[in-house]
C-alpha positions as MATLAB code, in Angstrom:
seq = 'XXXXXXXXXXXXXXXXXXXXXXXXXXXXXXXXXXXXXXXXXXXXXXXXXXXXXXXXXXXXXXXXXXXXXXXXXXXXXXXXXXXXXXXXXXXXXXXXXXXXXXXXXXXXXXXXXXXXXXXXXXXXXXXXXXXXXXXXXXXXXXXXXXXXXXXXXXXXXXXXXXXXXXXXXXXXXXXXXXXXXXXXXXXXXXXXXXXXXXXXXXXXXXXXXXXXXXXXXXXXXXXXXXXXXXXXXXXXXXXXXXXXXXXXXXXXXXXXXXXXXXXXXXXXXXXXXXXXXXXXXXXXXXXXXXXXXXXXXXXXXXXXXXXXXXXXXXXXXXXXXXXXXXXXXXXXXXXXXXXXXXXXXXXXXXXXXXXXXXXXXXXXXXXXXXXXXXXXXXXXXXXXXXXXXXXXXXXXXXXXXXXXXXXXXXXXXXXXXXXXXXXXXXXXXXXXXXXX';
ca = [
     -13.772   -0.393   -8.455;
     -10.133   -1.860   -9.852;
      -8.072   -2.321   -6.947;
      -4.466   -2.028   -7.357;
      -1.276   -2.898   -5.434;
      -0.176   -0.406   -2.891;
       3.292   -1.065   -2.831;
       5.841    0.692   -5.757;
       7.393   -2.421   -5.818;
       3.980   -4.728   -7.038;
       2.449   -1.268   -8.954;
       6.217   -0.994  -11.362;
       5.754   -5.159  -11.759;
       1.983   -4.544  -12.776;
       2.759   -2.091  -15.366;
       5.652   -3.990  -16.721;
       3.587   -7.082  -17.208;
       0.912   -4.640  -18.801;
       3.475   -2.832  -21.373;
       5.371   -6.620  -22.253;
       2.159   -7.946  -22.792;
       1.025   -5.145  -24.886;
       4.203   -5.561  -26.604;
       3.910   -9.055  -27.285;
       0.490   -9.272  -29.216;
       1.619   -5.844  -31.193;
       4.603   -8.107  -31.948;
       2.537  -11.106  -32.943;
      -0.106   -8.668  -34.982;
       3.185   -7.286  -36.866;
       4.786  -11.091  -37.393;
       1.580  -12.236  -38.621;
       0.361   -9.626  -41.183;
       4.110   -9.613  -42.257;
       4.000  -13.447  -43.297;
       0.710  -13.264  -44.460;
       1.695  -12.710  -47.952;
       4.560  -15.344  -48.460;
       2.070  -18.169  -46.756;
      -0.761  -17.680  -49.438;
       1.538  -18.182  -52.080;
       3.234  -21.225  -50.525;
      -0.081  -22.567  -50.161;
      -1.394  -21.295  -53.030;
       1.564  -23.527  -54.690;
       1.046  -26.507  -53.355;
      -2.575  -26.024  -53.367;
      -2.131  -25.509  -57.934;
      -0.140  -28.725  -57.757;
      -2.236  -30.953  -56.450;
      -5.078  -29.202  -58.564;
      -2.505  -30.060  -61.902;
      -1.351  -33.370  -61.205;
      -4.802  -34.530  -60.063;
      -6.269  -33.249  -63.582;
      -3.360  -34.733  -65.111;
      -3.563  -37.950  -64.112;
      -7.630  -38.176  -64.547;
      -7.277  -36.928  -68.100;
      -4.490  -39.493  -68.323;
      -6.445  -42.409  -67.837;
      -9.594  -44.218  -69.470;
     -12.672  -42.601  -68.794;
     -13.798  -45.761  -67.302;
     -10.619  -46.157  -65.247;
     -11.272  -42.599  -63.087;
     -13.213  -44.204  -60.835;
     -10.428  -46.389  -59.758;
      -7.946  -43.906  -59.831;
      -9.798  -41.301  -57.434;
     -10.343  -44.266  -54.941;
      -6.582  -44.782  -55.280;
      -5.742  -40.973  -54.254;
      -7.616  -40.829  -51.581;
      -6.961  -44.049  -49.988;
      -3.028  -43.018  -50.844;
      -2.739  -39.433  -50.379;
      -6.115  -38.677  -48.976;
      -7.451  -36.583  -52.201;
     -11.271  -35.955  -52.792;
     -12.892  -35.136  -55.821;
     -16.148  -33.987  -55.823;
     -18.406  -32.781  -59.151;
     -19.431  -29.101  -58.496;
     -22.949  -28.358  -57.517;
     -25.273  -25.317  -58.586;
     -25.294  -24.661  -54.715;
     -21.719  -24.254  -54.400;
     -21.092  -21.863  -56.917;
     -22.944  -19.527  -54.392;
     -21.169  -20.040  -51.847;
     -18.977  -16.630  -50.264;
     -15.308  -16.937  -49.621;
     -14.702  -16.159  -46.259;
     -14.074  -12.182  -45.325;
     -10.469  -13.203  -44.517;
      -7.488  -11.144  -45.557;
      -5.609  -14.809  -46.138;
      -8.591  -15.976  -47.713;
      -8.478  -13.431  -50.220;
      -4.554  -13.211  -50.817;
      -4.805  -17.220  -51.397;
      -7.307  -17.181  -53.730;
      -5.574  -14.092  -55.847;
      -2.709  -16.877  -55.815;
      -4.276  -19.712  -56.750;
      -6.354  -17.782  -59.931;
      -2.569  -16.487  -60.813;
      -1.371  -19.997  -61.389;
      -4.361  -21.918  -62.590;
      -6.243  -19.317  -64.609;
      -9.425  -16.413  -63.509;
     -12.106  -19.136  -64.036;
     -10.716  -21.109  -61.304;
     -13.171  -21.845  -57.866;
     -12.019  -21.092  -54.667;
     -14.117  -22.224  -51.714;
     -13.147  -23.148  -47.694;
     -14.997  -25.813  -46.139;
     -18.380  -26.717  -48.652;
     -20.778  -29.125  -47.599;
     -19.721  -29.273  -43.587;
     -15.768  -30.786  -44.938;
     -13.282  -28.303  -43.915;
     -10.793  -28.292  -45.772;
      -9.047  -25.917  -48.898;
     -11.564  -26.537  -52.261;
     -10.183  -25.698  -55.365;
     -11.863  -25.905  -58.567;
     -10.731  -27.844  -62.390;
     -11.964  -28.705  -65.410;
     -12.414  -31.736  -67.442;
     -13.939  -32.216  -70.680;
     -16.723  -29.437  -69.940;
     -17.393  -30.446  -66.511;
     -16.450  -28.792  -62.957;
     -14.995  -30.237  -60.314;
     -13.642  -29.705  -56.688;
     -10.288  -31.384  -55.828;
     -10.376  -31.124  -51.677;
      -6.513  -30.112  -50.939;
      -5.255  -31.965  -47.556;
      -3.450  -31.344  -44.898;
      -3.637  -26.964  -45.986;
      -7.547  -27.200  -44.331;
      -6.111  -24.753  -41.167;
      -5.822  -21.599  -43.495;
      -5.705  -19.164  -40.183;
      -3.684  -21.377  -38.564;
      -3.416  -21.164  -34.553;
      -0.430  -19.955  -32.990;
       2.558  -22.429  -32.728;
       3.016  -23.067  -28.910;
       6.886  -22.804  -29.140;
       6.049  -19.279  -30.022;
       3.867  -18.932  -26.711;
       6.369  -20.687  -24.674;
       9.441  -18.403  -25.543;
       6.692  -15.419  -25.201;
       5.498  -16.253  -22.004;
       9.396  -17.159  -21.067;
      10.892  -13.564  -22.229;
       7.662  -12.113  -20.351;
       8.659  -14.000  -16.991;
      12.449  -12.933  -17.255;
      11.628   -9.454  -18.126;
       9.178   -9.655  -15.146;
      12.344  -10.909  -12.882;
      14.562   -8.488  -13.359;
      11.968   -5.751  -13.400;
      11.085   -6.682   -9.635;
      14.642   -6.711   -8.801;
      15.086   -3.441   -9.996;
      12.523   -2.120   -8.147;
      12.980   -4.010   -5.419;
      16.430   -2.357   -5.272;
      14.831    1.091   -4.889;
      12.242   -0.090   -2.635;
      13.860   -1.538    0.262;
      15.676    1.595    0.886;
      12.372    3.995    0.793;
      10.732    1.116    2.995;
      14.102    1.447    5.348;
      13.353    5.171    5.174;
       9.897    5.167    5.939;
      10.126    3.252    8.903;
      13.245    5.360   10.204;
      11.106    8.418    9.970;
       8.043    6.748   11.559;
      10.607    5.873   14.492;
      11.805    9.521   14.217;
       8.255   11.087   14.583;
       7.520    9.133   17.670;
      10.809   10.784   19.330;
      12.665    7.995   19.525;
      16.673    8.192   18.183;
      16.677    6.077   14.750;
      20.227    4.529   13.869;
      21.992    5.528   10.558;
      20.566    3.839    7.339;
      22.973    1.967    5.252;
      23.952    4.749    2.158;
      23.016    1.597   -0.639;
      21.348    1.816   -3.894;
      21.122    3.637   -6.841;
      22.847    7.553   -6.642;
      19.603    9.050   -5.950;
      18.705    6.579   -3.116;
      22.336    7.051   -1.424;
      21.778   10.514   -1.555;
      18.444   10.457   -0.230;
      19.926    7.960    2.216;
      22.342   10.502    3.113;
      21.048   13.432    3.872;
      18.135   11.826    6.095;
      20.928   10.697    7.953;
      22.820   13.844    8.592;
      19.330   15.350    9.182;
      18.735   12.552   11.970;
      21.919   12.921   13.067;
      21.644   17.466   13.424;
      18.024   16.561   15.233;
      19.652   14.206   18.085;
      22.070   17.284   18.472;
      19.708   19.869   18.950;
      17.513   17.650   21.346;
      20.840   17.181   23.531;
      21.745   20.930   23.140;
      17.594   22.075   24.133;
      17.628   19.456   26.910;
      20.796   20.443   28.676;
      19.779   23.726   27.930;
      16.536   23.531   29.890;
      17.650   21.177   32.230;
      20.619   23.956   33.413;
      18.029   26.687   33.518;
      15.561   25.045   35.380;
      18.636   23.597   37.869;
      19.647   27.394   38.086;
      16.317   28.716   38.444;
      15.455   26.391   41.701;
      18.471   27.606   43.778;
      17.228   31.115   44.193;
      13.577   29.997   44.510;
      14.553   27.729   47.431;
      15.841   30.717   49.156;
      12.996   32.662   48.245;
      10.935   30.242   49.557;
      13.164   29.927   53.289;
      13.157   33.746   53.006;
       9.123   33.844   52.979;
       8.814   31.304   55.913;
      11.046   33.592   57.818;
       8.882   36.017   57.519;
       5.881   34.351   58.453;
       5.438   36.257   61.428;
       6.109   39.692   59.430;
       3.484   39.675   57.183;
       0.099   39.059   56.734;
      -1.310   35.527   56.666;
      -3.023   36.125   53.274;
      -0.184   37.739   51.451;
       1.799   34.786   52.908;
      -0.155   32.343   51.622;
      -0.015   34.028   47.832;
       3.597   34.207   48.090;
       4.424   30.507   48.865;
       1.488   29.454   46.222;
       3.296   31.443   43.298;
       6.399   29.874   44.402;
       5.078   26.452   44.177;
       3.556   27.294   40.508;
       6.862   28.699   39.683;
       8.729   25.070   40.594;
       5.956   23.340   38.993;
       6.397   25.239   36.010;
       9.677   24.217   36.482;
       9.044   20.459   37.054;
       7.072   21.195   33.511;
      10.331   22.353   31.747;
      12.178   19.653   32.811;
       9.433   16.846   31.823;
       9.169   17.898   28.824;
      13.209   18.284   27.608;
      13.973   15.023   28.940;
      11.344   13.559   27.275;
      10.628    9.292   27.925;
      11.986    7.977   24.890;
      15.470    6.360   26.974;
      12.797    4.141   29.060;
      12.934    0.797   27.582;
       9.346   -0.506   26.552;
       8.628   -3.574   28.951;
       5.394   -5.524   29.517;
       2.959   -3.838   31.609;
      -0.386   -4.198   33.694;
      -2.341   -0.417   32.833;
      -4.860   -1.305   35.228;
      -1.569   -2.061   37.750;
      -0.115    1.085   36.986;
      -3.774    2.984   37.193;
      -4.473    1.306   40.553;
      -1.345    2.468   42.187;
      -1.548    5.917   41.179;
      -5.112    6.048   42.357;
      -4.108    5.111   45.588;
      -1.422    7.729   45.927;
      -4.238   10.503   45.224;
      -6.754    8.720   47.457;
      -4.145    9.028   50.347;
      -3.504   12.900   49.752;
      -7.451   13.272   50.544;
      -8.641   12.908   46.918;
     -11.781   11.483   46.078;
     -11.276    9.330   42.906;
     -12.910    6.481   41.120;
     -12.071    3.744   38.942;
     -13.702    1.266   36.990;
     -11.215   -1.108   35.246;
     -11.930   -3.628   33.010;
      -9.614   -6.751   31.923;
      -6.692   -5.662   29.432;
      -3.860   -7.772   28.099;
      -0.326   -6.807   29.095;
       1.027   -3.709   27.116;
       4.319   -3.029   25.919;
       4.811    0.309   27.711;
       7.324    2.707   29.324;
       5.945    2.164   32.634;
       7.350    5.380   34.344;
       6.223    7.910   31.287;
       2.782    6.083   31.279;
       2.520    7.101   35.427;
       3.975   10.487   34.466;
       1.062   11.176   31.467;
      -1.942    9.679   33.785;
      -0.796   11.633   36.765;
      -1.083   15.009   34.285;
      -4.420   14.314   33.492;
      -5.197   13.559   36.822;
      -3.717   16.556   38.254;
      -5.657   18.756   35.146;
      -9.144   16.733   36.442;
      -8.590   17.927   39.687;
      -7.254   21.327   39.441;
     -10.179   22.423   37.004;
     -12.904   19.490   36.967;
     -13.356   19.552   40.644;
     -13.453   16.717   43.044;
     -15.654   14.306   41.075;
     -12.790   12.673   38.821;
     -12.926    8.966   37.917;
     -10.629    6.698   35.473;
     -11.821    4.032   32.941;
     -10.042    1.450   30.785;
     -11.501   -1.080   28.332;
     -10.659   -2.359   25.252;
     -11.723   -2.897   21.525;
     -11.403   -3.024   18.140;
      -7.175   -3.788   19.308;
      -6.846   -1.055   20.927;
      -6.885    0.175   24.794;
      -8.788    2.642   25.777;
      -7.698    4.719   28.838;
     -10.218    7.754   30.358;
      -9.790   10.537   32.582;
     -13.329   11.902   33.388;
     -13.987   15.484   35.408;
     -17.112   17.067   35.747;
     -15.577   20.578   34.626;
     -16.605   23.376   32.253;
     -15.033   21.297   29.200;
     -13.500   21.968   25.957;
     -15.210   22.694   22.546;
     -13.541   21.030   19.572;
     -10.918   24.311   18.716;
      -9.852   24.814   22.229;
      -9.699   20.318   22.799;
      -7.507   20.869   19.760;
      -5.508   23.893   21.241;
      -5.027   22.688   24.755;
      -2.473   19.928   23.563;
      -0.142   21.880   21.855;
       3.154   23.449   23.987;
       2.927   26.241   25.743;
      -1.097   26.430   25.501;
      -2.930   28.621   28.098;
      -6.710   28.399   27.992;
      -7.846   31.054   30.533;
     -11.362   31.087   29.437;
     -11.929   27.381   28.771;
     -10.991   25.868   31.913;
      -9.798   28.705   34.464;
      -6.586   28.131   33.598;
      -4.527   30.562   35.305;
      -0.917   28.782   36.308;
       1.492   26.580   34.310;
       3.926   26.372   31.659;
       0.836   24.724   29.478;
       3.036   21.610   28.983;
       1.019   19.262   31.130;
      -1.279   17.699   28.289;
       1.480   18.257   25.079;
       3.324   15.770   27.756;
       0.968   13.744   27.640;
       0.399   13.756   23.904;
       4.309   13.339   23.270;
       4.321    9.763   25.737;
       0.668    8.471   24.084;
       2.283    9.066   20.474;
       5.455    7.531   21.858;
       3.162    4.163   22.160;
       2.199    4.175   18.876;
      -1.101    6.174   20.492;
      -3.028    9.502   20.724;
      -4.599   11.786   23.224;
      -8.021   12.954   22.684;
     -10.039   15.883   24.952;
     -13.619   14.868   24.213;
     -16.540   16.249   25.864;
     -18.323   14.097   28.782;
     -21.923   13.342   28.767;
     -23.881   15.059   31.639;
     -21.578   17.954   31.097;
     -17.490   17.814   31.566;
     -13.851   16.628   30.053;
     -12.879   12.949   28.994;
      -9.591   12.925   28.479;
      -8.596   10.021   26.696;
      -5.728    7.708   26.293;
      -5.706    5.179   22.872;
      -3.253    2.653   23.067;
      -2.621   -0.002   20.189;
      -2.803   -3.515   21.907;
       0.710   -4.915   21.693;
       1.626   -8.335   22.862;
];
């Protein structure tokens, strides 16, 4: 498995150390076979030289004097002479495209019937054949031994430094680009939680600024419409509670009028109609103008327990330790007390609350003992506006209660899950990230 970088900005740096470095050894492969030719005859030359002026000067002296004079070049100029020998004939020229171009070279200038040979008898070196008086002999050319000759490291050093400054300014270009789209990212993360991002500086390339732009005036026409569907809800519902209130003194005036039973319905569908109401209103203003603060859950969970334990409820909890939470403390009360309210309205009386923590994360658990959800309608139930009749009796309600709930959890940085209890019933379940 190759594992690459994640981020545009070390993925463009990757591939433009990848392509320079491809670059550079085409480059070198290019230099090299280009200079092949014009080393082998430079070598080739000085290689014939040496060849000529040692047979010159052996043929130029007393047979008995050649002795001497070989012991004199090699002690001065570090020349070795060696008679050729029936096993060096056989020896192969190295399968070297220099080899070959420096031996072509060499026959040119000192005639076809000339030896060529690299490193006989375990000596490295150049060998290069002559002939005197009928017999053969190797002349051992110095300092020309490295034929393929390594890579001179001033040409590695200003590789490796036009590499590292091509590598430079290819981060800061893309570094340019990528703080922006990193800016942007985390604007629209802010965004999707609900909360009111401020405008992004319009920097960058044209395309960025544009970008940069129109996320802006986008951000900028979605706080609108929230303002203009808040005060829009918020003045129907206001509107909508002044006649109800006189319904409801109108009803209890005629208490006496009417049947008890028909009395009864009438004040119970105008308390659903204000707690659809209440609903509206919940959900338009929304919790994102709470400032985060540090919180005790189990606190919170503990005095909302008692509330419902004084109205006659019969609730549970079982609370384990959690670190404090950076949380909207009234929004948190307002999305437990909707699942509480759910538990009881269709899980019956048996409704406890749980919190734990793992994994960094908290953990917070409504439990009924009601018909429960299956995965589609768990799925459905959250959204605004949902109305389950045949899941959970649901019968009353805007269907807002849990999409509240979803909207303050992802607010968090959480979720809201409706998972089925086992032994038959709803969890409802809060996941919080743990945040010092």
């Amino acid at each position: 498995m190759i594992l690459l970088p994640r981020s545009l900005l070390w993925r463009t740096v990757l591939l433009m150390a990848l392509v320079i470095i491809a670059s550079q050894l085409i480059w070198l492969a290019l230099a090299r076979q280009a200079e092949r030719e014009p080393r082998a005859k430079q070598i080739a030359h000085q290689a014939a030289g040496l060849v000529t002026f040692t047979r010159t000067s052996l043929l130029a002296v007393p047979p008995d004097k050649r002795r001497f004079l070989l012991s004199e070049l090699y002690e001065r100029e570090g020349i070795r002479v060696y008679p050729v020998a029936p096993d060096d004939i056989r020896a192969p020229l190295p399968e070297r495209p220099l080899a070959r171009l420096l031996a072509r070279e060499i026959r040119r200038e000192l005639g076809p019937q000339t030896r060529v040979a690299l490193g006989l008898r375990g000596i490295p070196g150049l060998w290069v054949s002559f002939d005197i008086d009928g017999h053969e002999y190797w002349v051992v050319v110095p300092r020309l031994s490295t034929i393929e000759h390594s890579l001179p490291l001033r040409w590695i050093g200003w590789g490796v430094l036009s590499m590292g400054m091509a590598l430079v300014a290819a981060w800061f270009i893309v570094w340019r680009v990528s703080q922006p789209l990193r800016a942007l990212a985390a604007a629209a993360e802010q965004l999707g939680k609900g909360e009111q991002p401020p405008d992004l500086p319009e920097t960058g390339p044209q395309e960025i600024r544009a970008l940069t732009r129109r996320f802006n005036q986008m951000n900028r026409d979605l706080a609108r419409l929230n303002r203009e569907r808040t005060v829009m809800l918020a003045g129907v519902s206001h509107d909508l509670r002044t006649p109800l209130a006189r319904l409801r003194l109108a009803v209890e005036m005629l208490r006496d009028q009417v049947d008890a039973s028909l009395h009864r319905g009438m004040i119970e569908d105008i308390a659903d109609l204000d707690a659809i109401i209440g609903q509206f209103l919940a959900f338009a203003r929304g919790a994102e103008q709470e400032a985060p603060r540090s919180t005790d859950l189990n606190q919170l969970v503990s005095e909302l327990a008692e509330r419902y334990r004084r109205s006659g409820k019969h609730l549970t909890t079982v609370l384990e330790p959690l670190p404090r939470l950076r949380l909207r403390p009234l929004a948190m009360q307002r999305a437990i007390g909707n699942l509480l309210d759910n538990a009881f309205k269709y899980g019956g009386d048996e409704v406890s609350v749980q919190t734990k923590h793992a994994g960094g994360f908290a953990f917070l658990s409504v439990l009924d003992r009601g018909p429960g959800l299956g995965p589609a309608e768990a799925a459905m139930a959250i959204q605004p506006f949902a109305r389950l009749d045949t899941a959970r009796g649901e019968t009353s309600g805007a269907g807002l209660g849990l999409a509240i709930v979803d909207r303050i959890a992802q607010l968090h940085g959480g979720r809201l899950e409706l998972l089925p209890r086992g032994g038959g019933g709803l969890e409802a379940r809060i996941t919080l990230p743990l945040r010092a």
